[in-house]
N, C-alpha and C positions, 0 to 999 in steps of 0.2 A: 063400070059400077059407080053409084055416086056416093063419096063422101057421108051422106047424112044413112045411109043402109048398113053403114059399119058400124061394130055393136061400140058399146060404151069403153068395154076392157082393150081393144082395138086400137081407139080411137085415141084414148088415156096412155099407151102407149107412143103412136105417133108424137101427139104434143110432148110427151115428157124427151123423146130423143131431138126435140128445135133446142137450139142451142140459147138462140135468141128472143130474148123477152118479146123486145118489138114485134119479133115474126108470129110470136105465139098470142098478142093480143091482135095484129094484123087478120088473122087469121080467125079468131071469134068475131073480130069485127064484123067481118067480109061475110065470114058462112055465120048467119041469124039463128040457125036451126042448133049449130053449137052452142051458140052465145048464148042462148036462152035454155039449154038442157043444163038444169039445177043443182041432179047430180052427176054430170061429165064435171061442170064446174068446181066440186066440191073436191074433184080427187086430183085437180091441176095444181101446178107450183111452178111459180115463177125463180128460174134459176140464182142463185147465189144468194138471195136475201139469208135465209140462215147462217149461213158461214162469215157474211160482213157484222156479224154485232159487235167481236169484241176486233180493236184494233189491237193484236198482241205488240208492235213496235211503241205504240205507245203506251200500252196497259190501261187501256179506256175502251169507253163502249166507241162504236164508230161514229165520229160525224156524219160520214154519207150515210148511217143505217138511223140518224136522227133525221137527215134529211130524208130519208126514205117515209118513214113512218110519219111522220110530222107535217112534210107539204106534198102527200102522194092524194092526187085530185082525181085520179080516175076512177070516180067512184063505183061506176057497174063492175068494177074489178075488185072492190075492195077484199070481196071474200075469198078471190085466189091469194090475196096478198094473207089474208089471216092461216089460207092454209101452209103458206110459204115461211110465220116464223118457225125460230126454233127455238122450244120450250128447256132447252136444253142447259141452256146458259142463263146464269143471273148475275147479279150485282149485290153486291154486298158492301155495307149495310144499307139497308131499305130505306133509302130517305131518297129514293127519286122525286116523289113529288113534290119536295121539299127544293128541288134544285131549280137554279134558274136554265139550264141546259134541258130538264127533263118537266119539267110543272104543267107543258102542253100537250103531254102522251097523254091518249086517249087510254080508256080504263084498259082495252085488250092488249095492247102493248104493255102497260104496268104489268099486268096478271103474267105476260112472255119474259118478262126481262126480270122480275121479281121475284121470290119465292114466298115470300110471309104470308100470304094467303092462297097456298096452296094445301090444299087435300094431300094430293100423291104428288110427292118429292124424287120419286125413284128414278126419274129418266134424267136427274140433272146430273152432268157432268162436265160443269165447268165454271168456276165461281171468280168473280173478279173482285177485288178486294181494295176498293180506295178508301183515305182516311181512317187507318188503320186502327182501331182498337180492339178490346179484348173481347167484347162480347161477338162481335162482328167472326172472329173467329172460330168461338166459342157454336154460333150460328153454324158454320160450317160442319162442324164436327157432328154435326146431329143428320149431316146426308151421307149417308156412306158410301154413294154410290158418282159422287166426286171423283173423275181423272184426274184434272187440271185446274190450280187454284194459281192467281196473274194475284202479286200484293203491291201496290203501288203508294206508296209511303210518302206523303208529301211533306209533312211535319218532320222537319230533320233532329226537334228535340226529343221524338219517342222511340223507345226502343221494341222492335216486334219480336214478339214473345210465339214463336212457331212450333212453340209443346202441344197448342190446339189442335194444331193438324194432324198432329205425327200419329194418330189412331187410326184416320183413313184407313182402310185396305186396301183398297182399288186406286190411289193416287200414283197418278204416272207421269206427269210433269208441274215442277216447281220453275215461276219464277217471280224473283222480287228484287224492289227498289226501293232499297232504304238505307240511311245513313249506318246503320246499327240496329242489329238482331241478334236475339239468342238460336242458334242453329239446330236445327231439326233434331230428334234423336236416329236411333237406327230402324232405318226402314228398307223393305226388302224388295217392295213392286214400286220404289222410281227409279222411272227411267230416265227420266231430263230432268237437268238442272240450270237454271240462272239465276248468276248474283248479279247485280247492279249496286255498290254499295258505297255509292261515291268517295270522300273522299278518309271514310274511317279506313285506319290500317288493323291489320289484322294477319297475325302468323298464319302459315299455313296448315301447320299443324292444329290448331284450335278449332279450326272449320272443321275437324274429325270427317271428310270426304269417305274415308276407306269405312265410315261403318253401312254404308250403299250397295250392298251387294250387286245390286244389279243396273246398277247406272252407266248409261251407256252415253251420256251428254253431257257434258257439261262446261258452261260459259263463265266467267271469273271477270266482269267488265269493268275491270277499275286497275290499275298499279301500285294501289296502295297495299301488297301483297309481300310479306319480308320470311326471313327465316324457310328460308326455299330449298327445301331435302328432295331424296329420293325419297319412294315410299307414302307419300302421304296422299296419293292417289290411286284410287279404287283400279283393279287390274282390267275392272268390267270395259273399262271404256273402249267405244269406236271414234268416239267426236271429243274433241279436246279445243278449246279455248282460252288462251292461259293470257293473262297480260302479268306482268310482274313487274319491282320495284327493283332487281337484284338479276346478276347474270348466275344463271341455274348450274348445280355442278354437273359433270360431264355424263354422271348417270343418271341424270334426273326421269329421264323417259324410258330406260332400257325393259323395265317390268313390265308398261303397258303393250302389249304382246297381241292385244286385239285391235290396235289404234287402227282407224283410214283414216282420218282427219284431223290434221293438227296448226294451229293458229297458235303462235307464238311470237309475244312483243313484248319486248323489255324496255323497261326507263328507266333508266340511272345516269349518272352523271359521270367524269372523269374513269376510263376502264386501264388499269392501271396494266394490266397483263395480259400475255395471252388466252384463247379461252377454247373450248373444246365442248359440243355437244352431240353424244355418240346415240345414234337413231337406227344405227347399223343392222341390227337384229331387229326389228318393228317389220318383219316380213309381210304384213296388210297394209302398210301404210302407202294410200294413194295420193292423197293430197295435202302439200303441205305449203305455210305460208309466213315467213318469217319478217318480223320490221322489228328497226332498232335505232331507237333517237337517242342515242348513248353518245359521246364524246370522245373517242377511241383513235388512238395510234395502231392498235394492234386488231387482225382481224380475226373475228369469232369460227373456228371451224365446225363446219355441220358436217358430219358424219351420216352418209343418207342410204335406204337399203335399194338392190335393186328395182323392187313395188312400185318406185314413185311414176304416176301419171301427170302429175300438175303441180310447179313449182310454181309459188310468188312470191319476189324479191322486193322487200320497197328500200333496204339501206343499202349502202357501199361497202360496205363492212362484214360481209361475208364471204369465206369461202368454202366452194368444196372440193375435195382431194380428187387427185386423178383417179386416186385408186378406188374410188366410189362411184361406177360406171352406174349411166344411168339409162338400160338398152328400151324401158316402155315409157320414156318422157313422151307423153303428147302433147302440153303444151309449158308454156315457160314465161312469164312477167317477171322482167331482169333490167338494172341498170345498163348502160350500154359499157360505162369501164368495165365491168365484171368480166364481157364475153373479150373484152381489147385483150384486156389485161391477164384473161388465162386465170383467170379467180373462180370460173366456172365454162366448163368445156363442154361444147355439143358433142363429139368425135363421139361417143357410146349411143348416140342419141340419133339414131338411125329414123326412129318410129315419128320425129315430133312433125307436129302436122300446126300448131300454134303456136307464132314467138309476138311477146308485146316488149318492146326496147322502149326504154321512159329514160329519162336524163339524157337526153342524145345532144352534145353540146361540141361532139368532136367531131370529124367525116368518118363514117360507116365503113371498116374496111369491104372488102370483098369476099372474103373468106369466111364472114359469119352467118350468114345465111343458108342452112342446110338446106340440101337440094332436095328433101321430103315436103315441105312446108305448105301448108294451103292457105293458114290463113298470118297477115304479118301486119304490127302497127306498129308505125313508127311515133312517139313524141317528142319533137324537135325542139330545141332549145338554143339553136343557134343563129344567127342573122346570114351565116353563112350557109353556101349550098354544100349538104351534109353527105347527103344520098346518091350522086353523080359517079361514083363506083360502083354502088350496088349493079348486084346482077341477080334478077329477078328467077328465080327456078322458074321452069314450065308445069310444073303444079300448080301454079300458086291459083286461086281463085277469089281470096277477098286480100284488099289492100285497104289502109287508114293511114293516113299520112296528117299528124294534129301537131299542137304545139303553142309556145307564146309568138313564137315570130311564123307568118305567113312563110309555106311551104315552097320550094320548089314544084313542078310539076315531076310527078316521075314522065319521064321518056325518053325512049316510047316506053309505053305500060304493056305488059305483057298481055298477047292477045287471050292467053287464059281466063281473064279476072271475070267474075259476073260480079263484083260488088266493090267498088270504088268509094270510100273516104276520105275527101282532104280539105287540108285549108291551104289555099295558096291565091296568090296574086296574080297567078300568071295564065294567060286564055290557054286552050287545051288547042292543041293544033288534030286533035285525033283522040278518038275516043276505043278502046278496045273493041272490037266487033259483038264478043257477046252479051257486053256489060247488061244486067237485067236491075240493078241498083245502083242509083250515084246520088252521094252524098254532099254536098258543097257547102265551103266556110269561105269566106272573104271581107277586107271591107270594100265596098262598092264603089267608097271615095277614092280608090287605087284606080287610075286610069290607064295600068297595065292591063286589067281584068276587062272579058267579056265573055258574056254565055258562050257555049259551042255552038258554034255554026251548023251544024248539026248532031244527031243524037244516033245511038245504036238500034237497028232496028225491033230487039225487041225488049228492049228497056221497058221496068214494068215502074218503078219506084224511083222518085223525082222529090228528094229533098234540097230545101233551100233556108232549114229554120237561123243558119249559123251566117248566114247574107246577109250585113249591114248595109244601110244605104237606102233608097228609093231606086226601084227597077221596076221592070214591068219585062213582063216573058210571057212569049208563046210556049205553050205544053206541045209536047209530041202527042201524037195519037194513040201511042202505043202506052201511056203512063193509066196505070190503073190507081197507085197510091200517088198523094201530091201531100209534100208538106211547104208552107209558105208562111213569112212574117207579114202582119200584116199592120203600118202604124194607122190610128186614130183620121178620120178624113176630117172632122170638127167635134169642134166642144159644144155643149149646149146646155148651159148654167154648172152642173158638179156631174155631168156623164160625158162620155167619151164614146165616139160612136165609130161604129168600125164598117167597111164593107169589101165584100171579095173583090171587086171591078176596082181597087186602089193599087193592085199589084197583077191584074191577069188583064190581055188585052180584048176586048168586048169589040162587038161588030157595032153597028150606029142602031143597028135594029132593034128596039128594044121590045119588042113581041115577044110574050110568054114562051113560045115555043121555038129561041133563038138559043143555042146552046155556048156558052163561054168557055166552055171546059170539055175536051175531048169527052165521047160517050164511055170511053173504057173505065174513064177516071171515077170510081164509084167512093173512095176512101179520099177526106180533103181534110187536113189538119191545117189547124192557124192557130199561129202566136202571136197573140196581142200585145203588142209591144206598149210603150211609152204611156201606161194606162196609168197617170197619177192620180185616178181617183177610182174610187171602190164600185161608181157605179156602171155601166157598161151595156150599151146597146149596140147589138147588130143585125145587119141587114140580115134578115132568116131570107127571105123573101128571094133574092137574088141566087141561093143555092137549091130553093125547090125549085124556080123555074127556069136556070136557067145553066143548068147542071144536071147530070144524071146522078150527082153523090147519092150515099147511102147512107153511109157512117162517116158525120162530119163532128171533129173534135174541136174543142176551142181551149188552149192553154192560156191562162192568166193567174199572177198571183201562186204561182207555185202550185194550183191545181188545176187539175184540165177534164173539161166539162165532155161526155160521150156521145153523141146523141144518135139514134139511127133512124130514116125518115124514109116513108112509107107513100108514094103518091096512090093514092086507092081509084081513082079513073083516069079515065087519057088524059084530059084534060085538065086533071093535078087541081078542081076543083077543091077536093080534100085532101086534108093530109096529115098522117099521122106521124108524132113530130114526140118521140121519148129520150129522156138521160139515160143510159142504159144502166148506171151506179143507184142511182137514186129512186128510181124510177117515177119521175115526175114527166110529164107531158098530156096529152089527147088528140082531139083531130082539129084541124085548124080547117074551118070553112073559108076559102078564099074572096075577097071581095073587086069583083069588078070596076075597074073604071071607064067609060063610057067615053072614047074620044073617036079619034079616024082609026085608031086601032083599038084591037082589045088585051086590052092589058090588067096585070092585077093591081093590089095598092101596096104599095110595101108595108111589109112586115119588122116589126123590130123584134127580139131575142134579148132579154132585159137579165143580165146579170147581176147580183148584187151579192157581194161572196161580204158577211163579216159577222161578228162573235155570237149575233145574237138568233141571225138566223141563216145559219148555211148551208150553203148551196139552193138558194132561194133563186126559182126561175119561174119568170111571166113571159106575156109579150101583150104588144098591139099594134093597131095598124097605125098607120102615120097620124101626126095630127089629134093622134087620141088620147087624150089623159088619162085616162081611168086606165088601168095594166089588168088584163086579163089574165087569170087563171087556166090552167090546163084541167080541160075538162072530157068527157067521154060520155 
């Protein structure tokens, strides 16, 4: 039956289950009879653009969702894109257009992200709030139908006055970032809460937490937190985030009786006594995580209930009693004196299937490694061979072996592992038989090191981003994902130019349809190293034609560009060539050169990542000045 006889509701179906953008404009591309039904189009939505507007880590709208809206060129698509925002979410106060970040939103994006000229307000439920003032809040209070208000306080001289909000009915998560506020009053539908409140202090009793009935989050991100009771926290909690100024007294947690989640870090200075925190009775509590930058002779005892699943240790300075078995640990991030030294005991901990050992600066006894374990990371911190006693379970299936000093090899590795991480110096004389992931750190300048001479045969994942040096390597056949560094091959005036054939070994042939890269290999990630300048071209050219990739990533600057590519006939004439974040691209027509072979022209990949406009991507062919735009 063909495609274009399937009714509309059908059809609208199918594409709403494509995962992927690309594949979902591939696919109107391809079938005309789609692409041109007005309203099949009308009821499409290209995945995640809604959900990317607000960055909650940072309490701002998103960069990628500026780059989305801002340089998205495909214009026969524009109207899936308008039916893909969400009206849902605004910005408050209304001076977008006022800003040099937003001044180039087209009017339907403003009307999406803004609320002041809107008719019906009732579907918004979620308001971001930068540059805090009264009226701005004031605004808020007039939608009722607000969950979630993000305050982001940039001015450390004002103080937010959060009496505007406290009327909501329907608000279910608070968070804000400000020097100084006046604290909400009592309200009964939140559910989440974050403070960010740099570096004011503030008792804990004055935050009045307990008049929250029904708060079941809450984050406290600062240490400037004193006067630390029992009692001054809501019973409701399941999530708990506490950072504080002061070591907590030993009943500080015993009432929260609903806890799973608890995140606890103290900062103080000189700990003059012993100390004791009893968590014994917290019969839900699954995962707990303790740090402590304190200056201590004496160590803090945790008191923990059977419940726990997942321990994280980052100080030395803890212990816990034998007499607090713990029979459902599954996994455990722990110093390595802790387990030497009997400060904390596997023996109850029959079930743990994860241990990550950090500060490892002494040799590994043999005896700490329980024989349940699947997955085990070592971080070494010795010059010395640390590991050489270990004795690996026959469970075990992923291994990580990191650190500042280059690893020993474990060997032999046990034939179990399908997933390998290390950094070491030293060549692998033998590789586990089923390994399906291997990881590798080195520097290259080490003339101990050399790739394996061979690979496992059905290794699927071939990372090499942590590789210093200049190398060049053959891929297995069998590598479906490749991750590789790859440094600058020339400069040319202030861009830095990159291409795949700098670190992978090419045939002399260089016909279109010579492949560099095993066919399995469809996922290719590269890190562009040594990029001292902001602007950035790469050879596109060389991974349409001479790769099967699909989804080829390119890391630089701290962000890493997605891109998933589309050859639409044999002959890779076309090619459809998207950011999967941003959703910037089109179809690249390829241009022949006319020699004793037939070949195409290179393509360059023009990155230029900076404040004013990001994530801005072009290309052209060689030799061309003018940067083309991604078109459709």
């Amino acid at each position: 039956m063909s495609i274009y006889k399937l009714s509309n509701l059908l059809l609208s179906q199918i594409i709403t289950d494509i995962e992927d953008n690309g594949d979902i404009i591939c696919l109107l591309v391809t079938c005309k009879h789609l692409f041109n039904n007005s309203s099949l189009k009308r009821s499409i939505q290209f995945k995640g653009i809604g959900t990317r507007l607000i960055d909650t880590d940072k309490r701002d709208i998103s960069i990628r969702f500026i780059a989305t809206v801002n340089q998205f060129n495909i214009n026969s698509f524009r109207d899936i894109l308008k039916n893909s925002m969400s009206y849902q979410h605004v910005i408050v106060p209304d001076k977008l257009d006022q800003s040099t970040c937003y001044k180039h939103y087209p009017d339907w994006v403003l009307d999406c992200i803004s609320a002041e000229n809107r008719v019906d307000k009732s579907n918004i439920t979620t308001a971001v709030v930068n540059d805090y003032d009264t009226p701005a809040l004031k605004f808020i209070d007039e939608i009722p139908s607000i969950e979630t208000v993000i305050i982001n306080q940039t001015y450390s001289d004002t103080v937010v006055d959060l009496g505007s909000i406290n009327r909501l009915p329907n608000l279910r998560h608070l968070s804000i970032c400000a020097d100084e506020f006046i604290p909400l009053g009592q309200h009964t539908s939140l559910k989440s809460l974050i403070l960010d409140i740099g570096t004011s202090t503030y008792s804990l009793g004055e935050l009045e937490f307990t008049k929250f009935e029904s708060l079941s989050k809450l984050v406290i991100d600062t240490h400037f937190i004193s006067d630390v009771e029992a009692g001054l926290l809501p019973i409701s909690l399941t999530s708990l985030t506490l950072k504080i100024g002061e070591i907590p007294p030993q009943n500080m947690f015993t009432s929260l009786t609903s806890l799973v989640d608890l995140y606890l870090s103290i900062k103080t200075g000189q700990v003059q006594r012993p100390c004791t925190i009893d968590l014994s009775n917290l019969l839900n509590l699954k995962t707990l995580e303790l740090d402590d930058t304190s200056i201590s002779e004496y160590l803090m005892e945790v008191r923990v209930p059977l419940s726990l699943k997942s321990i994280v240790i980052w100080t030395a300075f803890i212990q816990i009693p034998l007499e607090c078995p713990m029979p459902f640990l599954e996994r455990l991030y722990i110093p390595l004196s802790l387990l030497v030294d009997g400060k904390v005991s596997l023996l109850s901990s029959q079930s743990i299937k994860k241990l990550i050992i950090c500060h490892c600066y002494d040799i590994i006894p043999t005896n700490i490694i329980p024989p349940s374990l699947e997955k085990l990371t070592i971080y070494k911190h010795s010059e010395e061979d640390i590991i050489g006693q270990v004795v690996f379970p026959p469970t075990l299936t992923h291994l990580t072996i990191l650190g500042t000093y280059d690893s020993e090899s474990a060997q032999p590795s046990p034939e179990s592992l399908i997933k390998l991480k290390q950094k070491t110096n030293q060549s692998f004389t033998s590789l586990p038989r089923h390994l399906k992931k291997l990881v590798l750190a080195t520097d290259m300048n080490d003339s101990n090191f050399k790739f394996p001479s061979s690979y496992p045969p059905h290794l699927e994942t071939l990372n090499l981003l942590d590789i210093e040096g200049d190398f060049m390597i053959d891929i297995p056949s069998s590598i479906k994902d490749l991750s590789i560094p790859i440094n600058p091959i020339k400069f040319l005036n202030d861009i830095s130019i990159y291409s795949i054939s700098s670190r992978i070994k090419s045939t002399d042939d260089s016909s279109h349809q010579q492949l560099w890269l095993p066919y399995n290999t469809i996922h290719l990630t590269c890190l562009l190293l040594n990029t001292k300048r902001n602007k950035v071209d790469f050879r596109l050219d060389e991974v349409i034609n001479h790769t099967n990739v699909r989804y080829l990533s390119l890391s630089l600057f701290s962000e890493t560009f997605q891109f998933s590519i589309q050859r639409l006939d044999p002959d890779k004439n076309n090619v459809l060539v998207l950011e999967r974040h941003t959703l910037q691209g089109g179809i690249i027509t390829q241009r022949k050169t006319i020699n004793q072979q037939q070949q195409y022209d290179p393509i360059y990949l023009h990155l230029h990542i900076n404040s004013s406009s990001p994530f801005a991507l072009n290309w052209s062919f060689e030799n061309q000045r003018k940067l083309i735009k991604f078109l459709v």
